[in-house]
C-alpha positions in Angstrom: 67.2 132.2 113.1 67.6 132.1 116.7 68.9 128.9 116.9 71.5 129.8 114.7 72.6 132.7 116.6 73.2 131.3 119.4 74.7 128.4 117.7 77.2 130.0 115.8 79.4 131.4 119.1 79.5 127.7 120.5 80.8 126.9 116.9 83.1 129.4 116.8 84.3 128.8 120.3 84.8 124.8 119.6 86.6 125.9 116.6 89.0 128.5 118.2 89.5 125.3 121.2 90.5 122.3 118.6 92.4 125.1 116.3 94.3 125.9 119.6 95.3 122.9 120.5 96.4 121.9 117.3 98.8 124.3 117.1 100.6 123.3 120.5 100.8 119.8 119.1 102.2 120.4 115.8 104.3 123.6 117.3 107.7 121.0 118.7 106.9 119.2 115.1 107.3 121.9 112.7 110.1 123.3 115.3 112.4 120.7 115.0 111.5 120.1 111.0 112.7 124.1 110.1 115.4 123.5 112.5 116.8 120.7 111.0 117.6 123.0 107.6 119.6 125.4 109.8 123.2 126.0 110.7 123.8 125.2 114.3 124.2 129.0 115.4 121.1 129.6 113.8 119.2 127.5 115.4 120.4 128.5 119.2 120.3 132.0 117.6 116.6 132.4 116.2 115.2 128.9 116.7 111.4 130.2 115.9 112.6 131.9 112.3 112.6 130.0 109.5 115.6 129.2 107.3 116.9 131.8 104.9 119.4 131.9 102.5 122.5 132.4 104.8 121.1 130.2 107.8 120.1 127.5 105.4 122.1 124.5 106.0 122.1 120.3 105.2 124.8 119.2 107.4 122.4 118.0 109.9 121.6 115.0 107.4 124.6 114.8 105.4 125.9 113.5 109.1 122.9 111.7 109.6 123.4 109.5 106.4 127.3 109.9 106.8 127.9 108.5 110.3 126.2 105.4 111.5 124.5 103.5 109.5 120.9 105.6 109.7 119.1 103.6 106.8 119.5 100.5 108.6 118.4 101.8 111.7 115.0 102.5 109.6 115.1 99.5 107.8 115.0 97.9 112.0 112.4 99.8 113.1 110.4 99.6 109.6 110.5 95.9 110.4 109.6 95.4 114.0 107.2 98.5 113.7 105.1 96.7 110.4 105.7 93.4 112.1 104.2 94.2 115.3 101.0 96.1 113.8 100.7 93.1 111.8 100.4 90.4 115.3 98.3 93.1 117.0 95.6 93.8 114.3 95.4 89.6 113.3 95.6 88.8 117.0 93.8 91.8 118.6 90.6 91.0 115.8 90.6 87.1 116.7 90.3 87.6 120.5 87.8 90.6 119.8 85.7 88.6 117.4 85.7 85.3 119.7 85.1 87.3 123.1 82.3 89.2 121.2 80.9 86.5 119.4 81.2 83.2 121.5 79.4 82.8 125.2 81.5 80.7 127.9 82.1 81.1 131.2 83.9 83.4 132.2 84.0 85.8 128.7 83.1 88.9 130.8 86.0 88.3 133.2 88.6 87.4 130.3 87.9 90.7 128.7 88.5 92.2 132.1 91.4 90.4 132.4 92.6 91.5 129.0 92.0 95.3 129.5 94.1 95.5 132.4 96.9 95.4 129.8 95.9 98.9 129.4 96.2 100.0 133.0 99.4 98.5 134.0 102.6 99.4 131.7 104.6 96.5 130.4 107.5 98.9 131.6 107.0 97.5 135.2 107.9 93.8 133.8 111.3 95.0 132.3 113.5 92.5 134.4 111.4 89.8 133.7 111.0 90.6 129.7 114.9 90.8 129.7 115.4 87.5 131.6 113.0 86.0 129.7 114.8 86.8 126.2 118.0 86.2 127.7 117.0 82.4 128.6 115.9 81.9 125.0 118.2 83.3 123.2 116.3 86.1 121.8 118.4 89.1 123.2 119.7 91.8 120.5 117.3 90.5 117.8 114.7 91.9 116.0 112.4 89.3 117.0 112.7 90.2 120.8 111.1 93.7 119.9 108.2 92.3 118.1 107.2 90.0 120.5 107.1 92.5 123.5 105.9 95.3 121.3 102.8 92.9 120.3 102.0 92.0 124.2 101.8 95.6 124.8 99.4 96.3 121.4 97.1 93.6 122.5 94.9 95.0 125.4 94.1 97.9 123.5 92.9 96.1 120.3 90.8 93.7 122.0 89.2 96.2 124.0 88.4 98.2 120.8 88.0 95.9 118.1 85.6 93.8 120.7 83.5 96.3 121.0 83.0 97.2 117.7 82.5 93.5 116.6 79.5 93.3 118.7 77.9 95.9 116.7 78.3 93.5 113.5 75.0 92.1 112.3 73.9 88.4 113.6 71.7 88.0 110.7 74.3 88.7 108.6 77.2 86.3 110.3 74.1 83.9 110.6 73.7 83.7 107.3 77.0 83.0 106.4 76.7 80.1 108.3 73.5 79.0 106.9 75.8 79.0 103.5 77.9 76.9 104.7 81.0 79.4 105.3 83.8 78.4 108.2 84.1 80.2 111.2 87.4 81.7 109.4 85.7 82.4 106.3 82.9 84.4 108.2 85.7 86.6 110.6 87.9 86.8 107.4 85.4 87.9 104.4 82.3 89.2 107.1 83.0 90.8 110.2 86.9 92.2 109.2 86.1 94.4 106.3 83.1 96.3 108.3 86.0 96.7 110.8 88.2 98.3 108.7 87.4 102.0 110.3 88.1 100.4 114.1 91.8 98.5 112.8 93.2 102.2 110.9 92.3 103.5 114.8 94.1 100.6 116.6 96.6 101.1 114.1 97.8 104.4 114.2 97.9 104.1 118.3 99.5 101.5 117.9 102.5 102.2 115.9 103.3 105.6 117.2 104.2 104.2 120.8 106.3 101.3 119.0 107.8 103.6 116.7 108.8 106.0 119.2 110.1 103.6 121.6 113.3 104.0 123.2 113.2 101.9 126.3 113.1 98.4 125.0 115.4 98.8 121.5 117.7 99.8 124.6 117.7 97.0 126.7 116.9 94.2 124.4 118.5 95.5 121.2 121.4 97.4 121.5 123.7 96.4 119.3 124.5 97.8 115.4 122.6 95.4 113.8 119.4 95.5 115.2 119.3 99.5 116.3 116.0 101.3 115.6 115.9 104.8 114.3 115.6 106.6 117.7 118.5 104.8 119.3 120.4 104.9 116.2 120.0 109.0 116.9 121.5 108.6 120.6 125.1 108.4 118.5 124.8 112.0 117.9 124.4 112.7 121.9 127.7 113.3 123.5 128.4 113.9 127.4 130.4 117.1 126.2 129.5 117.7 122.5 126.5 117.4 121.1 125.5 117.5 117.5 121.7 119.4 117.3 122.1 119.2 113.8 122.4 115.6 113.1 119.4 115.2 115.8 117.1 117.5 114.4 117.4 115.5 110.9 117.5 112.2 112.5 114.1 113.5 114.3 112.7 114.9 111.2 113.3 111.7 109.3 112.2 109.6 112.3 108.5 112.0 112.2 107.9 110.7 108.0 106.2 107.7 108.6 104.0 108.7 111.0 102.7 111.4 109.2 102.4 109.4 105.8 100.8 106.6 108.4 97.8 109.3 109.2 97.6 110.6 105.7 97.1 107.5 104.1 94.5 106.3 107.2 93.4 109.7 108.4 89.7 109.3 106.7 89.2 105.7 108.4 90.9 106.7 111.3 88.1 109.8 111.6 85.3 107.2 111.2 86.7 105.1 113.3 87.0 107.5 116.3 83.7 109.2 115.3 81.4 106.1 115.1 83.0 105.0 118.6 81.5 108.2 120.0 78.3 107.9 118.5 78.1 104.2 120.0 
């Protein structure tokens, strides 16, 4: 009974922490979503009210799918976004399973050498990125995106899929191989389904930063065709006019994915960060 007592104000006081800061986070979220079905003088009149009947407005996205071309700017970052996830998780699981499985010289210092993609932003290699896609040809193309936005995914898969790999049972890969299964069969059929938990995590931090990229889609994709969503929604920013209502809808649009991302992985994504912390 005692324990309990005292228990109960440390739970109530975690509680009242995590509650707290989930409403900062979701706060600019749910801001810019109710602002987005409002007129433009409500929203610098009562921005924190919801809409009502005479505020209540859809101009914001009848703009947003009237000028520019805002489908196809999701259709470009649908692609490079899936794309890129797609490199990183097959990529990020083969160096993890090799660096975890195989003993060379030198494994420790390659993982090192690996996780300092983590520490240093690709942002400092900018020039050389652009000069690089320039020389081959890969400037305002898709493709350009993908491969930088897999570089920088990389690091942090390997480090995390690595480690979670080496908690994968020998006996069990070791048996595989008694059976007569191929190194790709074991990583394929084995070790990558009781990963699962460890690729939603890698996953979802990995497509929010690519997602919500606007440096690179900048300087290596500018033009029409290969716009993403949040450059696409610079065309409503004006040096003297600016239209918050095609911005906030753009925005709002821009947020669905993510959140259907964590819906659909939220319960792997919870065992994922939860048996990290237990190991």
């Amino acid at each position: 009974m005692s324990t309990a007592t005292h228990s109960l104000p440390r739970t109530i006081g975690a509680h009242a922490v995590l509650l707290t800061y989930t409403v900062i986070a979701l706060f600019p979220v749910i801001l810019v979503i109710v602002n987005s079905f409002k007129s433009r003088a409500a929203i610098f009149g009562a921005p924190l009210t919801p809409p009502t009947p005479k505020t209540f407005d859809l101009i914001g996205y009848a703009t947003v799918f009237g000028q520019g071309d805002f489908l196809h700017y999701f259709q470009n970052s649908l692609v490079v976004t899936v794309a890129s996830l797609f490199f990183v998780l097959l990529f990020g699981a083969m160096a993890g399973f090799a660096l975890s499985e195989y003993r060379f010289r030198g494994n420790t210092m390659m993982g090192l050498y690996l996780a300092l993609g983590i520490m240093i932003p690709i942002r400092l290699g900018t020039v050389a990125i652009l000069q690089l896609m320039v020389a081959t040809g890969l400037v305002n193309t898709l493709t350009a995106l993908i491969l930088v936005y897999t570089a920088q995914g990389l690091p942090l898969a390997i480090f995390i899929l690595s480690e979670f790999m080496k908690q994968v049972s020998d006996d069990l890969k070791n048996a595989g191989r008694i059976d007569g299964l191929s190194e790709y069969t074991i990583f394929f059929r084995l070790v990558l389904p009781l990963v699962r938990p460890s690729m939603a995590t890698v996953a979802v931090f990995t497509m929010i930063p690519i997602w919500n990229d606007l440096w690179f889609p900048l300087i290596l994709a500018p033009s029409e065709e290969t716009k993403t969503v949040t450059l696409g929604a610079q065309l409503f920013l004006g040096q003297f006019v600016t239209n918050w209502n095609a911005i906030l809808a753009a925005l709002s649009l821009a947020i669905l994915p993510v959140l259907i991302l964590y819906v659909i992985f939220s319960r792997q994504l919870i065992r994922g960060i939860t048996s990290g912390a237990v190991k």
